[in-house]
N, CA, C and O of each residue as an XYZ file, in Angstrom:
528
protein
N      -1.426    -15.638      4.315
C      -1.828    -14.343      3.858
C      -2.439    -14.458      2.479
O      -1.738    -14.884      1.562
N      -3.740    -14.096      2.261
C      -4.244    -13.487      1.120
C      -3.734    -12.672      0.018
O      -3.224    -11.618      0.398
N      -3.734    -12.835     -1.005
C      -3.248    -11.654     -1.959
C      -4.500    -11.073     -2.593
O      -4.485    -10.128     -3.382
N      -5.739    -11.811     -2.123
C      -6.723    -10.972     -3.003
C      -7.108     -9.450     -2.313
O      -6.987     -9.024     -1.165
N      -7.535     -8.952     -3.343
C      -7.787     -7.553     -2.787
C      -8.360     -6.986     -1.804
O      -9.515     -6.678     -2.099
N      -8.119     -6.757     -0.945
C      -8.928     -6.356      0.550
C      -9.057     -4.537      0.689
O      -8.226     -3.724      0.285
N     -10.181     -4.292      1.288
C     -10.059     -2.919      1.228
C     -10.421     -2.369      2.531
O     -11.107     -3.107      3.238
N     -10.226     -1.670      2.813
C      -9.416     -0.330      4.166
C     -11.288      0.000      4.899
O     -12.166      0.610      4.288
N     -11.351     -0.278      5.531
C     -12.451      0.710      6.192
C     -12.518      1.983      5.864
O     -13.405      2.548      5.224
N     -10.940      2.698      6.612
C     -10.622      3.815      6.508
C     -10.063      4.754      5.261
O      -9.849      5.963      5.177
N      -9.932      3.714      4.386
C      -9.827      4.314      2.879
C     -11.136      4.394      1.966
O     -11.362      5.185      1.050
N     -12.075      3.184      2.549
C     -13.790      3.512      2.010
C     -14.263      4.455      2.170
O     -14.988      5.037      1.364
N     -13.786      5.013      3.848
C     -14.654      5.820      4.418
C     -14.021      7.771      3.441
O     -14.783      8.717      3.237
N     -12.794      7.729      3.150
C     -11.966      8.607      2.552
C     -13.001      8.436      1.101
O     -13.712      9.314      0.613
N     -12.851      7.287      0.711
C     -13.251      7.464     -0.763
C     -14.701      7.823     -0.723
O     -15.133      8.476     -1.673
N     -15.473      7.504      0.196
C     -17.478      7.897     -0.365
C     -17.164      9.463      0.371
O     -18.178     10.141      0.205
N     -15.956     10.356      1.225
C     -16.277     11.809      1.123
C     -15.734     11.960      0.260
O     -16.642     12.537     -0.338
N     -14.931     11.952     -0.444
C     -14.279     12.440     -1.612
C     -15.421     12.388     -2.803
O     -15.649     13.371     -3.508
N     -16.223     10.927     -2.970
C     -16.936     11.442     -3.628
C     -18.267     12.531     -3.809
O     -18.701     13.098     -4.812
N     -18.812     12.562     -2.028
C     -19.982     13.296     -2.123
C     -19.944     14.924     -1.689
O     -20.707     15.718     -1.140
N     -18.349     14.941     -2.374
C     -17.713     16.712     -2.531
C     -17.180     16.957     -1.549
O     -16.474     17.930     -1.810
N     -17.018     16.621     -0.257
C     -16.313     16.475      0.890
C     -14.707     17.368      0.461
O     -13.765     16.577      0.522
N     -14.454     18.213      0.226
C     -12.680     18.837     -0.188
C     -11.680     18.509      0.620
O     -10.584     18.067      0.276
N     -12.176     18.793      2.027
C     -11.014     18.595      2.786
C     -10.833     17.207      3.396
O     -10.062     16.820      4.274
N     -11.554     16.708      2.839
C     -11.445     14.765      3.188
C      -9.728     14.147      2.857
O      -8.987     13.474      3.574
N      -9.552     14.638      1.646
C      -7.847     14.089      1.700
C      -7.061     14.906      2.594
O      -6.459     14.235      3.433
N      -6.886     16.158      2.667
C      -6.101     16.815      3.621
C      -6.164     16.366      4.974
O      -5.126     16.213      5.618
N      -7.787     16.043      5.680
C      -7.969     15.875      6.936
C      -7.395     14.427      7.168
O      -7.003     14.165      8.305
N      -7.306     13.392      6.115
C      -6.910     12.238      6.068
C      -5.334     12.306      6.512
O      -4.940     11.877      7.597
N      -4.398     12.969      5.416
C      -3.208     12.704      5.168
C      -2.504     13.440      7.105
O      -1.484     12.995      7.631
N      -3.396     14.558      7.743
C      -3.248     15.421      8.718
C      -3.225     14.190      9.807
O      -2.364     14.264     10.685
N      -4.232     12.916      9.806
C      -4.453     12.154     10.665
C      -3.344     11.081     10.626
O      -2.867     10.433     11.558
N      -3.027     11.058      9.167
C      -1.814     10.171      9.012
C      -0.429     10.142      9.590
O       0.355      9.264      9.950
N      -0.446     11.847      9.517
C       1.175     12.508     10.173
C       0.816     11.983     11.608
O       1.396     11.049     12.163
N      -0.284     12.757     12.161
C      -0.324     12.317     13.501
C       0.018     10.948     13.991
O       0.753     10.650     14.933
N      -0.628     10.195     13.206
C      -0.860      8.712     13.812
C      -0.106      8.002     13.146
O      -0.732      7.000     13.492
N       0.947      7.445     12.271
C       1.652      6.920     11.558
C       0.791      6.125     10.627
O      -0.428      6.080     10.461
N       1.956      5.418      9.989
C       1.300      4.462      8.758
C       2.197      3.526      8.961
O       3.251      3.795      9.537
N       1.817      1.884      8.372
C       1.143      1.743      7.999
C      -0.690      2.043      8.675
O      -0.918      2.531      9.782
N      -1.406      1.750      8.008
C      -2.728      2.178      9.032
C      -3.103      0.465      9.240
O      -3.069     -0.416      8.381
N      -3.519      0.342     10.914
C      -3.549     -0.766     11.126
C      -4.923     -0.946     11.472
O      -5.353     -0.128     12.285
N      -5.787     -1.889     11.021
C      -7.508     -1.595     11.738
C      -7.602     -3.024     11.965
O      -7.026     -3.852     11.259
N      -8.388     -3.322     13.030
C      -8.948     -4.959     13.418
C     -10.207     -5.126     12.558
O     -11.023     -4.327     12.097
N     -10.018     -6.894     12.497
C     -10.919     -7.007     11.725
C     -12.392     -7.612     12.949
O     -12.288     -8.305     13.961
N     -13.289     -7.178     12.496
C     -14.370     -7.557     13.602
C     -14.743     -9.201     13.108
O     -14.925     -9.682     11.990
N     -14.768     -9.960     14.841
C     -14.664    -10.910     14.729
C     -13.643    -11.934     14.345
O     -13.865    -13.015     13.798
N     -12.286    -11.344     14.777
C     -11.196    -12.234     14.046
C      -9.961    -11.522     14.862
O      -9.439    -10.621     14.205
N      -9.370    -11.746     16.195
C      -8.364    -11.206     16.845
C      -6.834    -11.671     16.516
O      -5.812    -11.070     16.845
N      -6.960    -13.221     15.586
C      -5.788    -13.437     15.149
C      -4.765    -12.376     13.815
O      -3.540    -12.383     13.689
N      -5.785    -11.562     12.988
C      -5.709    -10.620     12.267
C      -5.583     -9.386     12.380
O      -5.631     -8.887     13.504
N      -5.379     -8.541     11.164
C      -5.811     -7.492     11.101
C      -5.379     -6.789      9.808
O      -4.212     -7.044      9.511
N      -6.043     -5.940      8.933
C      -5.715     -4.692      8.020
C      -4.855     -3.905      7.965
O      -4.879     -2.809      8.526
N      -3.832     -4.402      7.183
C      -2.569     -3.516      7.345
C      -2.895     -2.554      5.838
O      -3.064     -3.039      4.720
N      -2.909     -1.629      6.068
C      -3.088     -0.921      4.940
C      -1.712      0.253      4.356
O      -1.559      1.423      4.706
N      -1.131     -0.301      3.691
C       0.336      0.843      3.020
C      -0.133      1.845      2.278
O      -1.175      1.691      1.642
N       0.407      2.753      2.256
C      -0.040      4.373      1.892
C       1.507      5.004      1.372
O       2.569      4.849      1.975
N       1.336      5.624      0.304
C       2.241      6.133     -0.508
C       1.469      7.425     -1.231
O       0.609      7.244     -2.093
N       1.941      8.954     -0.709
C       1.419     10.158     -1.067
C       2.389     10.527     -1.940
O       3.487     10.824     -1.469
N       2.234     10.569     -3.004
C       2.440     10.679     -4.418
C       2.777     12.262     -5.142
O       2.109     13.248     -4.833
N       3.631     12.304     -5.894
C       3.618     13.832     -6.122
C       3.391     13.600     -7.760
O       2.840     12.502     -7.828
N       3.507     13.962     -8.692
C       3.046     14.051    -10.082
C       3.580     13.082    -10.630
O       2.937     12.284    -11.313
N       4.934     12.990    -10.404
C       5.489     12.215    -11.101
C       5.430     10.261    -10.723
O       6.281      9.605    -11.323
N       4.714      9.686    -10.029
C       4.477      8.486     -9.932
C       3.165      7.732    -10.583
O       2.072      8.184    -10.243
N       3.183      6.926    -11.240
C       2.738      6.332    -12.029
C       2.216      4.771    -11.230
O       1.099      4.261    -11.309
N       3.169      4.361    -10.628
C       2.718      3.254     -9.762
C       3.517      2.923     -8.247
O       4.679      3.305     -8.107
N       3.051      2.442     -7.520
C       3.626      2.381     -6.084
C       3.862      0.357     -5.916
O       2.967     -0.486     -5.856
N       4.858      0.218     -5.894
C       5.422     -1.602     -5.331
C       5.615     -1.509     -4.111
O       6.115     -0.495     -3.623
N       5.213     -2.671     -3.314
C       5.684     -2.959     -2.322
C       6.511     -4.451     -1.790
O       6.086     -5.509     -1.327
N       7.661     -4.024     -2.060
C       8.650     -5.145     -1.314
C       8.605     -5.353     -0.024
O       9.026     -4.532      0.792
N       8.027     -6.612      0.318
C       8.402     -7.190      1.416
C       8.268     -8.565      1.581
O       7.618     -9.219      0.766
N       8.908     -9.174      2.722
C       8.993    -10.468      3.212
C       7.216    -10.996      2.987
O       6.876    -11.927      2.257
N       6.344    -10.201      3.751
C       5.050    -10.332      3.797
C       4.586    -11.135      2.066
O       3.523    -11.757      2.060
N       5.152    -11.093      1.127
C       4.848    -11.190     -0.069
C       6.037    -12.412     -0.542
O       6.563    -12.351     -1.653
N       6.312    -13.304      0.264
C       7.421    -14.022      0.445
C       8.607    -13.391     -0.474
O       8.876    -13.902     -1.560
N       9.293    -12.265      0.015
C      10.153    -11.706     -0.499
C      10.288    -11.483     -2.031
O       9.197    -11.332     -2.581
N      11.615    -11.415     -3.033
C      11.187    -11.194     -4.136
C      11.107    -12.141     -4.720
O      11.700    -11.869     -5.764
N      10.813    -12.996     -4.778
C      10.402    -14.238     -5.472
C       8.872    -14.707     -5.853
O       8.367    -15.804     -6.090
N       8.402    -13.440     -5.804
C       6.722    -13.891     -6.180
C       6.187    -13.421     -7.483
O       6.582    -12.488     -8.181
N       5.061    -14.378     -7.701
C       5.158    -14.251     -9.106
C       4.330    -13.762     -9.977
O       4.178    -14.127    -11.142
N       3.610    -12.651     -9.219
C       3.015    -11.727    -10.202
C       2.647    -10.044     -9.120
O       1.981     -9.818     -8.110
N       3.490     -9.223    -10.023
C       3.041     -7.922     -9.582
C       1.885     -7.338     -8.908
O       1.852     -6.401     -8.111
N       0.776     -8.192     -9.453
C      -0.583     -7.502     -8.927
C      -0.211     -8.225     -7.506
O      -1.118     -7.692     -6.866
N       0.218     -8.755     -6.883
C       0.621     -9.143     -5.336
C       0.755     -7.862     -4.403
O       0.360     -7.629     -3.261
N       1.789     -6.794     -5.760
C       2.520     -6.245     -4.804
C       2.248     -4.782     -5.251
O       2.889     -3.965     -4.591
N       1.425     -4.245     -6.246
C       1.375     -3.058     -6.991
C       0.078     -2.452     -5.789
O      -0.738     -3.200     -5.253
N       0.176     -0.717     -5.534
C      -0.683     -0.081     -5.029
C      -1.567      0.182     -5.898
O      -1.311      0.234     -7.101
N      -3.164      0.455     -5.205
C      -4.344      1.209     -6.258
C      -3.963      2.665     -5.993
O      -3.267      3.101     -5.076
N      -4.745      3.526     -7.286
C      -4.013      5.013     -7.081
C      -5.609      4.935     -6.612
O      -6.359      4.059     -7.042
N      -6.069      6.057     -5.591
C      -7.416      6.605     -5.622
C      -7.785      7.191     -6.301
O      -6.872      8.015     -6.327
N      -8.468      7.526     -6.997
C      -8.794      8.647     -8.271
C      -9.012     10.138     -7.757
O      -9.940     10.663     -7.141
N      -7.866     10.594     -8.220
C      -8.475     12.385     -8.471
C      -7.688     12.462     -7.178
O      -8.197     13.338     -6.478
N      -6.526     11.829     -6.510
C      -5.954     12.204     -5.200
C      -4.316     11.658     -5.609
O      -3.826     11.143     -6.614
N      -3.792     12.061     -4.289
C      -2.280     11.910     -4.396
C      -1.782     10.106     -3.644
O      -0.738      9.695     -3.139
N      -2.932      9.549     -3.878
C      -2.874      8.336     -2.454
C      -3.148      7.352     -3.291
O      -4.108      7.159     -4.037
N      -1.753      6.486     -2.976
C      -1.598      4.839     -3.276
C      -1.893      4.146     -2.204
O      -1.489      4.533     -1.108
N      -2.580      3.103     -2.324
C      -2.478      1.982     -1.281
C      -2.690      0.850     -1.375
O      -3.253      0.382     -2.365
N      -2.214     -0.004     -0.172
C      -2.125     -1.813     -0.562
C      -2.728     -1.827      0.702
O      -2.575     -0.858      1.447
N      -3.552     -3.030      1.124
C      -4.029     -3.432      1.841
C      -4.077     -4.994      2.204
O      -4.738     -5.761      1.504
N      -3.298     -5.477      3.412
C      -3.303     -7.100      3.309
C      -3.748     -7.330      4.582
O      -3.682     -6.597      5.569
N      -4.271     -8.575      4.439
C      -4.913     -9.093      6.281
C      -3.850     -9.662      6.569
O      -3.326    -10.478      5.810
N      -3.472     -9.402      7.453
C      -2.036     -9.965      8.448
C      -2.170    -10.410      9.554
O      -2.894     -9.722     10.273
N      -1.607    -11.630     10.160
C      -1.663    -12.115     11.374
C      -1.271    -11.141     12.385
O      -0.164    -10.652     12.157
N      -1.971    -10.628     13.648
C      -1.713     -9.721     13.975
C      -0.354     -9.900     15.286
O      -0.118     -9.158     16.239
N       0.528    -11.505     14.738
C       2.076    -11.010     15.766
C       2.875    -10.928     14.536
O       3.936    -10.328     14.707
N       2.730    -11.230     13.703
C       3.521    -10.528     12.508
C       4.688     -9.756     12.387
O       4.275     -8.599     12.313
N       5.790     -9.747     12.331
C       6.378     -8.501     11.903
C       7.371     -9.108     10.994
O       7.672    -10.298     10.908
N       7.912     -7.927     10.213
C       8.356     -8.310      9.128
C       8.656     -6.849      8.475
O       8.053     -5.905      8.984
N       9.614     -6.560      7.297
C      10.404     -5.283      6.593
C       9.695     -5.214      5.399
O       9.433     -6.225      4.748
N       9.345     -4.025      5.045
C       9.102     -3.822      3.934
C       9.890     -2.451      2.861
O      10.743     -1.761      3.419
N       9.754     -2.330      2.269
C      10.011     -1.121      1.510
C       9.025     -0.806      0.480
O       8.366     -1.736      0.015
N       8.776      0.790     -0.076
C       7.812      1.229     -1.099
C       8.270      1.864     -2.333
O       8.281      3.091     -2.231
N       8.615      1.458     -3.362
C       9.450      1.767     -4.486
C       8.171      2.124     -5.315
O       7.386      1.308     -5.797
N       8.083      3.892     -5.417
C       7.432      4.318     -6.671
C       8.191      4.274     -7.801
O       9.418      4.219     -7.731
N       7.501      4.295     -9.009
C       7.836      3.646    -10.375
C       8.536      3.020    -10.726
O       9.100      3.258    -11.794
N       8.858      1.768     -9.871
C       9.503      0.572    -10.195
C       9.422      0.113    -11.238
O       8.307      0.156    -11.759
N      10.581     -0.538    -12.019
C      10.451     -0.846    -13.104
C       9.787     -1.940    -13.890
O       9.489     -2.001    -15.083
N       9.613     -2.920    -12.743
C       8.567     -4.038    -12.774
C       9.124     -4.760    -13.233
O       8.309     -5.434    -13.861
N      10.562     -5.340    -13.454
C      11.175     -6.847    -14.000
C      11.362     -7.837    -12.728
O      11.827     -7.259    -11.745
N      11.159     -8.867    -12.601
C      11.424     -9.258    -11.945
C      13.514     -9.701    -11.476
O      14.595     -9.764    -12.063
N      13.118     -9.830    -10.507
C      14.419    -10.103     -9.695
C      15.578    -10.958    -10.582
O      16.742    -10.577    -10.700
N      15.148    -11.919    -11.050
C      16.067    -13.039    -12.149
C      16.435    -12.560    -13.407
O      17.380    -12.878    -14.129
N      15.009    -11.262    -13.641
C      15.564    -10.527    -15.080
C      16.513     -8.992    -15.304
O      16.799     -8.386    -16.337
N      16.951     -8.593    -13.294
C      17.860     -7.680    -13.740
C      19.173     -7.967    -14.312
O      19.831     -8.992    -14.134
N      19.447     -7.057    -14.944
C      20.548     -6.923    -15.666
C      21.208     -5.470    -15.366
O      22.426     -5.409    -15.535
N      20.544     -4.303    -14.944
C      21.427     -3.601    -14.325
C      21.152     -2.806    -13.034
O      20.620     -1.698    -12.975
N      21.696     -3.710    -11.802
C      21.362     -3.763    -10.633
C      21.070     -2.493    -10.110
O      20.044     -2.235     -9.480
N      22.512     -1.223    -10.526
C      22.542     -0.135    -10.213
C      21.225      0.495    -10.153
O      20.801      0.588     -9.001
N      20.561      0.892    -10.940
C      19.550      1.469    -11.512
C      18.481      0.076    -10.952
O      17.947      0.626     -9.989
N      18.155     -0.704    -10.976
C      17.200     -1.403    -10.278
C      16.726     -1.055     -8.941
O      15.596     -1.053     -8.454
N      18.333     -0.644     -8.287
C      18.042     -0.794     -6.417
C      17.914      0.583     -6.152
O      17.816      1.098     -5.038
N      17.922      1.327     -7.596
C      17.856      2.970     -7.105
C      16.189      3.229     -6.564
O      15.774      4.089     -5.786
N      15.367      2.049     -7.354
C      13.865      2.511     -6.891
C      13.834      2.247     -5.710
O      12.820      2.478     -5.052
């Protein structure tokens, strides 16, 4: 698995209506999301061993950044945040990570908004760590 940045079809396609005034582009998005679950999964053309897993975290005022823990990221032992931190979209309520994944894959994750960002060896108070 890649850690470099990969990006969503379906979050491009969100971001150029959002920019060309499109309003109900996030609503009609997040409406398709309920329907259809998340993560959002898209094939990659030309490549059946894969595919675009894209994580989504709808945000209310108070989040600042979105982590994602998982095995996929060889658990917590990796060694730099930008691995695992969501992009915010601008001017919307929507975090997301996007990784190419082998498509028999499976594996746990979890999504901890405003994580505190120490790593695993530097907690010191667990309580409050595992609350994110």
């Amino acid at each position: 698995m890649s850690t470099k940045a990969i990006t969503s079809p379906r979050i491009d396609a969100l971001q150029q209506q959002i920019a060309t005034g499109n309003t109900a582009a996030l609503d009609t998005f997040w409406d398709t999301v309920i329907t259809e679950g998340a993560p959002l999964i898209e094939p990659i053309e030309g490549d059946r061993q894969h595919a675009l897993v894209t994580f989504l975290w709808r945000a209310d005022d108070a989040v600042e950044h979105v982590v994602l823990y998982s095995e996929l990221l060889k658990g917590a032992w990796w060694n730099s945040w930008s691995d695992a931190l969501f992009t915010h979209l601008p001017d919307t309520n929507l975090y997301y990570r996007t990784y190419r994944v082998r498509t028999d894959l499976r594996f746990v994750y979890w999504l901890t908004p405003n994580h505190p960002l120490h790593h695993i060896a530097d907690v010191e108070d667990w309580e409050t760590y595992l609350a994110h």
